[in-house]
Backbone as CSV, one residue per row, in Angstrom:
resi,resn,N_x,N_y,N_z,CA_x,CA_y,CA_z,C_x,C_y,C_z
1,UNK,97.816,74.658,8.904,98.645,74.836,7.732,100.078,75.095,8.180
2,UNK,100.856,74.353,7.783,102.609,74.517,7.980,102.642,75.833,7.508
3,UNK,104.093,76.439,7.848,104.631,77.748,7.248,104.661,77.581,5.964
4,UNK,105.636,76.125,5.702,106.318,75.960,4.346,104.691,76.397,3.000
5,UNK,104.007,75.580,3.558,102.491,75.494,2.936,102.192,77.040,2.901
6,UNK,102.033,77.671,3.901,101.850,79.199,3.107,102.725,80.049,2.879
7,UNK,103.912,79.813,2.894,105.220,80.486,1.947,104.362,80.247,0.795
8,UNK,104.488,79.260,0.395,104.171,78.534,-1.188,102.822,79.363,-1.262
9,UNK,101.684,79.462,-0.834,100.593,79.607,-1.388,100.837,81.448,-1.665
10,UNK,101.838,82.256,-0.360,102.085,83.312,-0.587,103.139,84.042,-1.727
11,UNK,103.971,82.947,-2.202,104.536,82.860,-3.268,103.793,82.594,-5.025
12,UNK,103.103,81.632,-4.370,101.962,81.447,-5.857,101.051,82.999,-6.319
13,UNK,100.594,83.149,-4.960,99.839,84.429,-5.287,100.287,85.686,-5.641
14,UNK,101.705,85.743,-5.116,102.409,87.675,-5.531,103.750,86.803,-6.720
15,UNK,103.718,85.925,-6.691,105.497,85.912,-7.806,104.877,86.467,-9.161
16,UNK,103.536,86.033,-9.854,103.563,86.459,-11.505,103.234,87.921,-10.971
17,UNK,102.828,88.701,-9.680,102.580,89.891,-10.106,103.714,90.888,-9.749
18,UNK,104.675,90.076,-9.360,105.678,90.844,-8.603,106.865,90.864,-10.117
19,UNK,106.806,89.673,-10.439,107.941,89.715,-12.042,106.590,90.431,-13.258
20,UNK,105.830,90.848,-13.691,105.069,92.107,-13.842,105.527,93.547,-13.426
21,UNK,105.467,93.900,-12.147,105.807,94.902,-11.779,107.111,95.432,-12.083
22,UNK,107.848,94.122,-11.889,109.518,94.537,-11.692,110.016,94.821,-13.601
23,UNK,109.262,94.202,-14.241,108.803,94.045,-15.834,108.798,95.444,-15.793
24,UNK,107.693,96.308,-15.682,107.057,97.491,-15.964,108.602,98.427,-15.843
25,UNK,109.753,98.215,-15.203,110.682,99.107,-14.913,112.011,98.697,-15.539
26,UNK,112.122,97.365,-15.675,113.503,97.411,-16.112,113.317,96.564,-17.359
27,UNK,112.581,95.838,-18.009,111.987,96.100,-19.695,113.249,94.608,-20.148
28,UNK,112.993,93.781,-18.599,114.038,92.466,-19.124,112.890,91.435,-18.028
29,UNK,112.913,90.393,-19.088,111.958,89.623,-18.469,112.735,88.232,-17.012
30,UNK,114.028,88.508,-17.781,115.216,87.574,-16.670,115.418,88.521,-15.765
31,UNK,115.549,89.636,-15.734,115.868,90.401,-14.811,114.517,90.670,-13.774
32,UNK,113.608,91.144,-13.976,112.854,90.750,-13.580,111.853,89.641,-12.747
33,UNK,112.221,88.868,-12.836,111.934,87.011,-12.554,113.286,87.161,-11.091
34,UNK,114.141,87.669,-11.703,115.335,87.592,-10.729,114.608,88.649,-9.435
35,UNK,114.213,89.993,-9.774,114.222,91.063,-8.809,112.971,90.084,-7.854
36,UNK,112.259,89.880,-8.397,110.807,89.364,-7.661,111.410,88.367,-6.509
37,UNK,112.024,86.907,-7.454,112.614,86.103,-6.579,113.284,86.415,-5.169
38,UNK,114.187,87.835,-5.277,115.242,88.140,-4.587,113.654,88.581,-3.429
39,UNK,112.497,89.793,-3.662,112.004,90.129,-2.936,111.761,89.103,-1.898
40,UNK,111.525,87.608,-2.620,110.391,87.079,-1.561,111.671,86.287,-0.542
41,UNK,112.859,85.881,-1.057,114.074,85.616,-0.446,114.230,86.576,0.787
42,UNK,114.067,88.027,0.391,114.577,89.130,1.655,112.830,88.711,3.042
43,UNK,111.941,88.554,1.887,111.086,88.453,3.028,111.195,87.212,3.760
44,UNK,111.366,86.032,3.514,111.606,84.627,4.275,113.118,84.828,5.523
45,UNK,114.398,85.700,4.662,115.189,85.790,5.742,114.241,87.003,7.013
46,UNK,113.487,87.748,6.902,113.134,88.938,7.491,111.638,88.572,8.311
47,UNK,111.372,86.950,7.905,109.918,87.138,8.355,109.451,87.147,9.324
48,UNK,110.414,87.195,10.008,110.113,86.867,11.839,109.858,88.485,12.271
49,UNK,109.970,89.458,11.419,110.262,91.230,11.678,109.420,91.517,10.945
50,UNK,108.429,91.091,9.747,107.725,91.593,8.949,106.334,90.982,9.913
51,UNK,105.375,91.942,9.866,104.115,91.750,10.166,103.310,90.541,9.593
52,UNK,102.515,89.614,9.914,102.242,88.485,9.483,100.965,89.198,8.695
53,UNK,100.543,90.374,8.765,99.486,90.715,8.074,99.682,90.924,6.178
54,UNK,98.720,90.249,5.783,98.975,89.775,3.861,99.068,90.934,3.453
55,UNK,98.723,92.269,4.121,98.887,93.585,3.202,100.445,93.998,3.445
56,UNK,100.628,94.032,5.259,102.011,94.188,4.998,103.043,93.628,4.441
57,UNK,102.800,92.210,3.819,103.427,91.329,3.617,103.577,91.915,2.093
58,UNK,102.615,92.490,1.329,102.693,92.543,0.245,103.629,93.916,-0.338
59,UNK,102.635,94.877,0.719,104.004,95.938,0.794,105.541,96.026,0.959
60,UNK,105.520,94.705,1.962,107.493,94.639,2.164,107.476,94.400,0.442
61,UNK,107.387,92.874,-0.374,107.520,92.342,-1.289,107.647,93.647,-2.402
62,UNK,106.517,94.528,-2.497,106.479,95.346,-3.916,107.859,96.732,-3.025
63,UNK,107.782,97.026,-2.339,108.906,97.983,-1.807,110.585,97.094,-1.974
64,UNK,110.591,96.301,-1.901,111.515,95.294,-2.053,111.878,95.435,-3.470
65,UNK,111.069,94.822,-4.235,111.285,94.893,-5.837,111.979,96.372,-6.360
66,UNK,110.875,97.616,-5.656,110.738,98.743,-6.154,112.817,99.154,-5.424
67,UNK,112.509,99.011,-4.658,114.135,99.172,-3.973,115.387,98.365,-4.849
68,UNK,114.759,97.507,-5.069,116.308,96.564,-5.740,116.510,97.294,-6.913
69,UNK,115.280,97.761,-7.400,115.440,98.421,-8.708,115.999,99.593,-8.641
70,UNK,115.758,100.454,-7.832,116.325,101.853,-7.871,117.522,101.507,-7.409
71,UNK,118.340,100.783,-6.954,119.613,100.050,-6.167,120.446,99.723,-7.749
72,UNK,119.479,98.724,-8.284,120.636,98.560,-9.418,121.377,99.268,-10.237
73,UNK,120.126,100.615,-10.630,119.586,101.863,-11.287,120.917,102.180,-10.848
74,UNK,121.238,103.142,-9.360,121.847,103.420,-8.984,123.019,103.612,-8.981
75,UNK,123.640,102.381,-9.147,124.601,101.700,-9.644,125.599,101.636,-10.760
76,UNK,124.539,102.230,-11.546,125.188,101.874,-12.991,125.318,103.804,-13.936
77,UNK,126.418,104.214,-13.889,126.194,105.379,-14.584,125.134,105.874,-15.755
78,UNK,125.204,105.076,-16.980,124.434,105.200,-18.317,123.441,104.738,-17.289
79,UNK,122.649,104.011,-16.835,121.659,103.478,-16.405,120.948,104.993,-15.468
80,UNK,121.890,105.853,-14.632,121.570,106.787,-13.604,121.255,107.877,-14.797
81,UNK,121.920,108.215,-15.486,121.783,109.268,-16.732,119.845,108.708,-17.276
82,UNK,120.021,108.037,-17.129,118.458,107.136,-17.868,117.530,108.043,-17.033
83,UNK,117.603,107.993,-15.824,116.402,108.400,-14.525,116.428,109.322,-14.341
84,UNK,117.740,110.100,-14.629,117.537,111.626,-14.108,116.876,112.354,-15.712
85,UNK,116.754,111.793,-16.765,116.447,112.204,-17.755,114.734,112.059,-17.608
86,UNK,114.556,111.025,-17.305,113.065,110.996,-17.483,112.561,111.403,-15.512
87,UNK,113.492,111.699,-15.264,112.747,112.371,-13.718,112.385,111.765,-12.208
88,UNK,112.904,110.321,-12.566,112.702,109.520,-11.504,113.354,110.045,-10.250
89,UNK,112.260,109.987,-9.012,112.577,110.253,-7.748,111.848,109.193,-7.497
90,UNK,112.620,109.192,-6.149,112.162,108.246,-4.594,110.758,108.294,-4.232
91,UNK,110.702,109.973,-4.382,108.894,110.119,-4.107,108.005,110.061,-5.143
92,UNK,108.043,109.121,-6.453,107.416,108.934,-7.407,106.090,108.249,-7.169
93,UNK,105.718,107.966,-5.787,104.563,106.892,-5.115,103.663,107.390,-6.123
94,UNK,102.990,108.181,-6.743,101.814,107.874,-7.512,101.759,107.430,-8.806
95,UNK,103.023,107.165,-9.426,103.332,106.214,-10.475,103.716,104.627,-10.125
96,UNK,104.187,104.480,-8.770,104.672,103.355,-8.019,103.328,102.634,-7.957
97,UNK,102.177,103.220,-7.592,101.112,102.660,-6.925,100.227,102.109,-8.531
98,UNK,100.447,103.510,-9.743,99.625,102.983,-10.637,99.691,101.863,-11.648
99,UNK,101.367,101.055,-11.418,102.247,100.117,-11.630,101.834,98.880,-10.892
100,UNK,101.491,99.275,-9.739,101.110,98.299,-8.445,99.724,97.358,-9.121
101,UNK,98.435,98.539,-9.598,97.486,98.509,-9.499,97.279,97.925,-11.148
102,UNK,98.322,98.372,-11.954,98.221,97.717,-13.155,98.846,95.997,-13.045
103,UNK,99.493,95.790,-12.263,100.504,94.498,-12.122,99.450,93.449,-11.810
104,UNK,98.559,94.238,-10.797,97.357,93.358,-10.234,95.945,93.033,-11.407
105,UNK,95.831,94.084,-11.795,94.925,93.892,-12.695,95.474,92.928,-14.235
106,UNK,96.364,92.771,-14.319,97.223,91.987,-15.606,97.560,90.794,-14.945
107,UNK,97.657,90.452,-13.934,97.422,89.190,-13.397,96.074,88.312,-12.823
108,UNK,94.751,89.761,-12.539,93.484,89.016,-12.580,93.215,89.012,-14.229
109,UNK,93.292,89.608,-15.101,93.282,88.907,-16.326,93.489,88.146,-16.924
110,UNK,94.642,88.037,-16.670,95.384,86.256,-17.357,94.562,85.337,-16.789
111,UNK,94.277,85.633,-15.840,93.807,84.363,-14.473,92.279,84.095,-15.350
112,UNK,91.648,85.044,-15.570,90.539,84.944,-15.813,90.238,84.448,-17.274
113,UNK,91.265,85.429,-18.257,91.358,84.851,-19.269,91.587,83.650,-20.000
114,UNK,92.581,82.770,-19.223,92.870,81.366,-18.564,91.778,80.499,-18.421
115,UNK,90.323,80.800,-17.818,89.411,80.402,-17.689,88.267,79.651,-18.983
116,UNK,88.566,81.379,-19.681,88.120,80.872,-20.690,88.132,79.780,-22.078
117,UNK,87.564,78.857,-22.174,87.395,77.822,-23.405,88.197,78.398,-24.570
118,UNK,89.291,77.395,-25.068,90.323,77.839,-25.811,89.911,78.113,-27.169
119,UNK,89.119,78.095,-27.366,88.406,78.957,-28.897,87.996,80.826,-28.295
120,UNK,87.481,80.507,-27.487,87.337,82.134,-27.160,88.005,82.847,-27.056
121,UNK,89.270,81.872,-26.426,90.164,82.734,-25.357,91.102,83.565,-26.732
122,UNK,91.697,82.035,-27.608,92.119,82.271,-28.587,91.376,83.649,-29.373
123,UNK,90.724,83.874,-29.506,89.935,84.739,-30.398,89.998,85.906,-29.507
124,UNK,89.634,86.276,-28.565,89.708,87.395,-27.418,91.461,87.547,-27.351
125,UNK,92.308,86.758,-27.339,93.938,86.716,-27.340,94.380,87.874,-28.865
126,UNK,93.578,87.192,-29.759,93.908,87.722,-31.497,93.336,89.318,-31.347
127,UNK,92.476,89.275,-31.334,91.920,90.417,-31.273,92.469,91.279,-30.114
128,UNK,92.107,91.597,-28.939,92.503,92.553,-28.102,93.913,92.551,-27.753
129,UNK,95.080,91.102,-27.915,96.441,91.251,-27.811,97.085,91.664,-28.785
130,UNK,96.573,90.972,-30.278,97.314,91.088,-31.078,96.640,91.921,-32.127
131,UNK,95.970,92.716,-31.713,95.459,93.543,-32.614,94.769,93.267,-33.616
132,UNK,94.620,92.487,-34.071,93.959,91.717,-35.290,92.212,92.275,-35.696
133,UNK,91.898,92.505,-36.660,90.866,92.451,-37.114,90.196,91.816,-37.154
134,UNK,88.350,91.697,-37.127,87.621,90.317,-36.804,87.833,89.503,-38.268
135,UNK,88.161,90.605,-39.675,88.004,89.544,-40.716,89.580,88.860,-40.918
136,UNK,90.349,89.746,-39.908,91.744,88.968,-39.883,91.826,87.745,-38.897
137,UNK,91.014,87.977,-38.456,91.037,86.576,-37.198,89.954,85.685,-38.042
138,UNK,88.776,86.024,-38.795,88.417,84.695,-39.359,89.014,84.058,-40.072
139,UNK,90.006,84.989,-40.816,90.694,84.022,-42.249,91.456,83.517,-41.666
140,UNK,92.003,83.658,-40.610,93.409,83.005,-40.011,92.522,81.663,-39.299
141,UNK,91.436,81.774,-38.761,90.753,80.192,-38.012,89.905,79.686,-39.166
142,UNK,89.742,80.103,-40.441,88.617,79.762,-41.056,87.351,79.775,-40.506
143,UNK,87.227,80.536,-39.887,85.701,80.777,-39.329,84.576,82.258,-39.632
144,UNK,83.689,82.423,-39.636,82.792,83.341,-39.882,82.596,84.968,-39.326
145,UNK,83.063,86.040,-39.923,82.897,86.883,-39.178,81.843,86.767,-38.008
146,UNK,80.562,86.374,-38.014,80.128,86.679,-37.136,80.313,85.352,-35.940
147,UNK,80.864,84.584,-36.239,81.021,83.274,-35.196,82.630,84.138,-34.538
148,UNK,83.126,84.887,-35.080,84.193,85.807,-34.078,84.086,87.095,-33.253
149,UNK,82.516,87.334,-33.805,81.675,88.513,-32.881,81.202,87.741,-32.002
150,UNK,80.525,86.797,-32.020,80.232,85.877,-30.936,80.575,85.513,-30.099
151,UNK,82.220,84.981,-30.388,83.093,84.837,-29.555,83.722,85.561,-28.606
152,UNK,83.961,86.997,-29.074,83.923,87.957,-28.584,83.671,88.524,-27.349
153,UNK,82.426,88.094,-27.941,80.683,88.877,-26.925,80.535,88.138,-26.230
154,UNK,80.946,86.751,-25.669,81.204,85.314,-25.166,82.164,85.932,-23.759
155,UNK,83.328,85.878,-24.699,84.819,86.496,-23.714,84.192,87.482,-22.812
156,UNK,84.004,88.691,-23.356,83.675,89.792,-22.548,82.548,89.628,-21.746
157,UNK,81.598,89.013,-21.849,80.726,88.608,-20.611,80.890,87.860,-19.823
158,UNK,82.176,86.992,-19.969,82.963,85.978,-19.190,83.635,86.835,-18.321
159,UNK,84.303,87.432,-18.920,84.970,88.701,-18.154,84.478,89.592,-17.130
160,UNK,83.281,90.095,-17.544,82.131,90.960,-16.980,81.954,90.126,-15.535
161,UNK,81.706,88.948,-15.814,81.016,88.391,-14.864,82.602,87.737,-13.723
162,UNK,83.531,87.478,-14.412,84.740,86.837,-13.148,85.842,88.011,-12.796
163,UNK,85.804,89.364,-13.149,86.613,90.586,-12.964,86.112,91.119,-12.075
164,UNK,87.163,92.109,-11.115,86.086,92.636,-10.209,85.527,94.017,-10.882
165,UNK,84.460,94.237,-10.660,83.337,95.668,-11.492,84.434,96.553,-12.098
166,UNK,85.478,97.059,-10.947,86.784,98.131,-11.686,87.332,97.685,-12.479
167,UNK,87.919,96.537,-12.519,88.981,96.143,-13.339,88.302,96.032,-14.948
168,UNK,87.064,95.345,-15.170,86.065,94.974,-15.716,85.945,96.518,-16.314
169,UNK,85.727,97.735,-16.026,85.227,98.704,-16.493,87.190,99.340,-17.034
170,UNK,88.313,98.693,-16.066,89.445,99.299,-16.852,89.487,98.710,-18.277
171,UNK,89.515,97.306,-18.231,89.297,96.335,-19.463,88.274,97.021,-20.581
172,UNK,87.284,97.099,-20.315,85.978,97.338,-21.131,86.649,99.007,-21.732
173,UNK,86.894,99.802,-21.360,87.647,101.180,-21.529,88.701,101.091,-22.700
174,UNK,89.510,99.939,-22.478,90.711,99.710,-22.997,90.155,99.246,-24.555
175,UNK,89.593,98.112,-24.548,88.472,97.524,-25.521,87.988,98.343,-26.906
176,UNK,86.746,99.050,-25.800,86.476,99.934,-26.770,87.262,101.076,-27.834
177,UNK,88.895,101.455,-27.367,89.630,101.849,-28.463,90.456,100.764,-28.895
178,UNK,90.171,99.967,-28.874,90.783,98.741,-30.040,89.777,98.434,-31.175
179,UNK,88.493,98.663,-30.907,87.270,97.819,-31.517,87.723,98.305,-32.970
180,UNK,87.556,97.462,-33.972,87.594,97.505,-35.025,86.407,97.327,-36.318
């Protein structure tokens, strides 16, 4: 495999979770897209110094993001007034990590959700994204309350079965206070 070939495949795999993460902090979806980009830029000039190992690789990338951000932060007065209000420090690692761990899990979802047959997905989308009720999601497809319990019960065992067991039990957690 060329480099160029796994740049790309290492780019495919961390860019949607890295503009996610960078999402979770600065609440702009261009800005964001930008911070991620810039990470994997610092890692290609740096890669000859970064460990070829995929964990360290992933760590430069999310420390990267997490850095540009507190950098911009930094930067900007009203923006610094923002962080010292809600408490942000450097040593925030156990909110850093639960950001990390949510970025990952919202990207094996999509992935998985993606999977699913576009009547389900649709219906699993209405319901658990958009809040919707099952008799608000039938009148809106013309379909049968219970052909949208079905569907449902379809999704989530789709889920069950292509999530890994944790993520699957964060999902299923989340679920059950939506159920309507």
């Amino acid at each position: 495999m060329t480099s160029l070939n796994s740049d790309k495949i290492l780019f495919d795999k961390y860019y949607k979770q890295l503009c996610y993460f960078a999402w979770q902090m600065v609440r702009d979806q261009n800005l964001a897209e930008d911070l991620a980009q810039d990470a994997f830029v610092a890692y290609f000039q740096r890669k000859n110094t970064v460990s070829i190992d995929e964990t360290a690789i992933k760590s430069f990338l999310y420390s990267s993001v997490k850095f540009s951000v507190y950098n911009r932060h930094r930067k900007s007065l009203t923006e610094r007034k923002f962080w010292q209000r809600i408490g942000f420090k450097e040593t925030d690692d156990v909110d850093y990590e639960h950001q990390i761990i949510r970025a990952e899990f919202m990207a094996a979802l999509a992935e998985s959700m993606a999977k699913l047959p576009e009547g389900c997905r649709m219906v699993m989308t209405m319901s658990f994204v958009d809040g919707l009720s099952n008799d608000e999601i039938a009148s809106q497809l013309a379909l049968s309350v219970n052909t949208i319990k079905t569907q449902k019960q379809r999704g989530l065992n789709f889920l069950r079965k292509n999530l890994r067991a944790d993520y699957f039990s964060i999902l299923f957690a989340f679920f059950l206070t939506t159920v309507r």
